[in-house]
N, C-alpha and C positions, 0 to 999 in steps of 0.2 A: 642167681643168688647174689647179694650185695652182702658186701665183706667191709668193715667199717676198717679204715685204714689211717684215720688220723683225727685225732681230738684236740683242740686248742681252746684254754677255756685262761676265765679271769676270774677276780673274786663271785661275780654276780651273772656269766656267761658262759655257756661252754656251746661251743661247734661241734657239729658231730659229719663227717665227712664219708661215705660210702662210695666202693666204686664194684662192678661189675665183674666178671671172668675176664673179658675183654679188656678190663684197665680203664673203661672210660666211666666218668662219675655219674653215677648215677640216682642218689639221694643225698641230701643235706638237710640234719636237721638243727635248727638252735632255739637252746635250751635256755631259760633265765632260773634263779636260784629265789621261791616262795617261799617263807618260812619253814626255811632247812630243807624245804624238799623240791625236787628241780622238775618245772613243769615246760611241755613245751610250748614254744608261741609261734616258731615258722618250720615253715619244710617244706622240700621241694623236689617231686621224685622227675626223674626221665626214663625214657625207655627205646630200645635201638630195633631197629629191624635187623637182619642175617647180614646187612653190608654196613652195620655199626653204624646207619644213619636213623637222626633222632628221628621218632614216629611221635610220642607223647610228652609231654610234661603239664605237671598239675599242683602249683603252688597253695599252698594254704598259710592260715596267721591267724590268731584269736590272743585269745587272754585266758587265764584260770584256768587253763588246760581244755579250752574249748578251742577247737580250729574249724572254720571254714573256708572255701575254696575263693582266692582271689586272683590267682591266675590258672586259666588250663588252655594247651595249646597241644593240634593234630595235625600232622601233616602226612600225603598221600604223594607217591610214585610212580611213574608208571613204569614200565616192563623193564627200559633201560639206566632208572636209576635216579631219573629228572625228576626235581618236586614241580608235583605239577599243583597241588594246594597246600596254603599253611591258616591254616585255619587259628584265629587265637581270640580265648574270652577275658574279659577285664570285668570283675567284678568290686565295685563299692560297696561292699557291705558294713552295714551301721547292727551289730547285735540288738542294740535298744530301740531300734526303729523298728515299726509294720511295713514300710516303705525301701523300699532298695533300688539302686539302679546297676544296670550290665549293663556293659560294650562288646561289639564286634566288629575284629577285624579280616578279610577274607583275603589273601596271596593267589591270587590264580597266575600259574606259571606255566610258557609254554617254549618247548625246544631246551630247557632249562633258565631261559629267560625269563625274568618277572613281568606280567601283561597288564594288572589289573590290580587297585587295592579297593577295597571298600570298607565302610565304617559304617557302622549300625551301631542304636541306640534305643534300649529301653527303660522306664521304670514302672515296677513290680510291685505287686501286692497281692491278694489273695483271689484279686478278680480280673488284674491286666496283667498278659504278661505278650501284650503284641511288642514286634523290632519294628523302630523308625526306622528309616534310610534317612542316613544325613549325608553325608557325602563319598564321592567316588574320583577315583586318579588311573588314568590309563596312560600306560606307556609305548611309546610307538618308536618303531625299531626303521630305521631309512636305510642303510646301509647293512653289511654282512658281517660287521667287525663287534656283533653282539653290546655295543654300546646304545642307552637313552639316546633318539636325536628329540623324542617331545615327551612332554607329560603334561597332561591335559585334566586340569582339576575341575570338578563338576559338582553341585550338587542336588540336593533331590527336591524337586516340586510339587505335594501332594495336590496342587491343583491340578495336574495333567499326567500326576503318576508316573514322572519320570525324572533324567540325571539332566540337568541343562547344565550348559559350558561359561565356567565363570572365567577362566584366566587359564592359557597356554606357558611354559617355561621351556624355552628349548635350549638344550644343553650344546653347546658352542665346541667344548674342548677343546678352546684355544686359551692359552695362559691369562689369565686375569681379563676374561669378558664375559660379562653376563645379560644375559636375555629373554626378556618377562614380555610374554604377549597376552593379551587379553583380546575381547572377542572386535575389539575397534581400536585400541589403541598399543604400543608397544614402545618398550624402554629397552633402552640398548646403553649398557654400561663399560668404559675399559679402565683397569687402573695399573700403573705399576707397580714395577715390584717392592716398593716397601707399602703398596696398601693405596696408596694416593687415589683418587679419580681426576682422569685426564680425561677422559670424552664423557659424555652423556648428549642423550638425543630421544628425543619422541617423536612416534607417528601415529600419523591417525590412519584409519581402514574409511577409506571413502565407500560411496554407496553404491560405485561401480567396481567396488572390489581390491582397489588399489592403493595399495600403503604410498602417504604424501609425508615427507616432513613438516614437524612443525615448529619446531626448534631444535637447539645441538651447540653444547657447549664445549669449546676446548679448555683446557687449562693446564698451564705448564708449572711445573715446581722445580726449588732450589733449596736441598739444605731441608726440601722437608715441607718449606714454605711456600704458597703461591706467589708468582711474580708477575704473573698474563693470565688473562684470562678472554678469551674468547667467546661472544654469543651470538649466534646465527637465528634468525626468528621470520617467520612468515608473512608479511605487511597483510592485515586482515581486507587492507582494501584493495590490495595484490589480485585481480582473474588469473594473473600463469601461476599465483601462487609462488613466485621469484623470493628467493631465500637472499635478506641482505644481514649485513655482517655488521656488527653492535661491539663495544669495549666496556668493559667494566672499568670505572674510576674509582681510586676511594669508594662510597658509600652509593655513588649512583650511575646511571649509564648514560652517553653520549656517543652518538654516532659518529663511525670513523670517519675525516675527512676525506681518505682516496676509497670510502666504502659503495660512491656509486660509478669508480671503477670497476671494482670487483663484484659485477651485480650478482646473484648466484641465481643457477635458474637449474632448478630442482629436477625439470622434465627432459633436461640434456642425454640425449641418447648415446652414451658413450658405452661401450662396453669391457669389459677387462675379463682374459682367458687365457690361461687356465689359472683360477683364483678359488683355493689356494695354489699356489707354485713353489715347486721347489726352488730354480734356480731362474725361470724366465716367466714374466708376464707381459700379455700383448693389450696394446691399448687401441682400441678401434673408436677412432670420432664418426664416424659415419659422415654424416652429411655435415658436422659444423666442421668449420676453419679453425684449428686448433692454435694458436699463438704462443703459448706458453706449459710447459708444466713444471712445479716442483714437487719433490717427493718430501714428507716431513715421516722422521719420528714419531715416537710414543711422548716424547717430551715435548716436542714442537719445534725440535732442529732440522733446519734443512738440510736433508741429506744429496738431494743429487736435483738438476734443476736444467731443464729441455725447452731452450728458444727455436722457437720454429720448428718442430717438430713435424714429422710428416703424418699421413691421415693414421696411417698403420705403425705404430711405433713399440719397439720393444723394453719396456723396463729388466737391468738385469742385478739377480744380488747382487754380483759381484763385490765379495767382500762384507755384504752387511750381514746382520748378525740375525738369526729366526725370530719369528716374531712378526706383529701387524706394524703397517706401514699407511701415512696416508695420502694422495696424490690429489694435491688440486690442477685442475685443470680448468684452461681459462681463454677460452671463443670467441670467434665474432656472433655466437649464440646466448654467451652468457659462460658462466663460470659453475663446477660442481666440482667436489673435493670426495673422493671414492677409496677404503679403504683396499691394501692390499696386503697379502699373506703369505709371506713365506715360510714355507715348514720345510722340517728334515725331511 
């Protein structure tokens, strides 16, 4: 039974606010004032299962004391509690139209985790009332710490009557980086903490499977301002694909003069483990002759800087603060600059 428990009204408004045995709300209705007499124009009721979790809700809205349903939503359980569906309808309705359109949206949920959304579309009349499929988002679980590592958005092809993969986003969970993959190519963003972007980088998905750089910009800020700005880009007439390093001037670009020192060569087999690390990362050159490395910030300071380094070499925080880190390293193979992580 719903016990109306509090009323707030204005000259031309009044709220009407109902809650259940339980104490949780379970209708709202509001009222507008039609010549001296008060009709209603929304409401919106809920309804709980025996564990006080919402099962229903069913909005409505009209005029002149007509209301129909523009939102209704259901959701299903199973034995221990988990929503495993959240079922919810979105309707458009035009009173003066023969023509209307509905949406749906579908929550499939599993272990308590959200797996799946889908969105469906139709519009209505006396003779069509078939669902388009428009689009679909799945989320994929890599790890056991109940976090998004992908979500993979799709939509639907009625020429083959199914969801094709237009663009991946995989959730990073490391402080201000973000990462958009699509089915060939991917952007990889980092900024700081007031907002800034200091890296940005794309790659393309070659046809034997393997993400290549194609460019990768660094940029360092003062005060808010840029003051360097870095661009690394792919020579198109490059076979290794060797990654050289470019400066922004003023309004145009010119190539650095010690830039074919620093040739960068993208397919440098270096490896870095355990990344992320909390307090040690190992850097393994494998086969090149390692000459140099230094470590840079998120801003583009150098923090720690390794002449002659041996093949197996340890980076340690010591002292620096959480957060990505990035190390260029630099060969008698060529040069590649590899980010590193350390977390709490």
């Amino acid at each position: 039974m719903n016990r109306l428990i509090e009323v707030k009204q204005n000259p031309t408004f009044r709220f009407k606010y109902f809650y259940n045995k339980e104490g949780l709300d379970s209708l709202f209705i509001w009222e507008y004032l039609n010549n001296q007499t008060w009709q209603v124009t929304r409401s919106r009721e809920k309804k709980y299962n025996a564990n006080n979790a919402i099962i229903s809700e069913l909005s409505k809205r009209g005029n002149n004391g007509i209301l129909v349903k523009d939102y209704e939503r259901y959701v299903d359980y199973d034995v221990d509690g988990n929503m495993i569906q959240d079922f919810r309808n979105l309707f458009n309705n035009n009173l003066q139209a023969t023509i209307k359109s509905r949406y749906r949206y579908t929550y499939t949920y599993e272990g308590g985790r959200i797996k799946s959304e889908i969105y469906d579309a139709k519009t209505f009349n006396t003779s069509d009332t078939t669902w388009t499929n428009q689009y679909k988002h799945d989320y994929i679980y890599v790890d056991g710490d109940n976090k998004v590592d992908k979500k993979i958005n799709s939509v639907y092809n009625p020429a083959i009557s199914a969801y094709v993969t237009i663009d991946t986003f995989r959730y990073t969970y490391t402080p201000n980086l973000w990462v958009e993959e699509k089915s060939t190519i991917r952007f990889t963003k980092q900024f700081d903490d007031n907002g800034n972007e200091i890296f940005y980088s794309v790659e393309r998905k070659r046809s034997n499977g393997v993400w290549t750089k194609e460019n990768q910009n660094n940029l360092v800020y003062e005060n808010n301002q840029i003051i360097a700005k870095e661009y690394y880009y792919v020579d198109p007439n490059d076979t290794n694909q060797e990654m050289y390093l470019i400066q922004k001037e003023s309004y145009g670009y010119r190539k650095l003069s010690g830039a074919e020192d620093i040739k960068f060569n993208n397919k440098l087999n270096v490896i870095i483990y355990p990344n992320p690390s909390q307090n040690v990362a190992i850097i393994d050159g494998g086969d090149a002759n390692i000459q140099k490395m230094t470590l840079y910030n998120m801003h583009g300071q150098i923090m720690k800087v390794y002449e002659k380094p041996s093949a197996v070499t340890q980076i340690e925080r010591d002292g620096l603060k959480f957060g990505t880190y990035y190390l260029l390293i630099q060969s008698d193979q060529g040069s590649i600059t590899k980010p590193i992580i350390f977390t709490e």
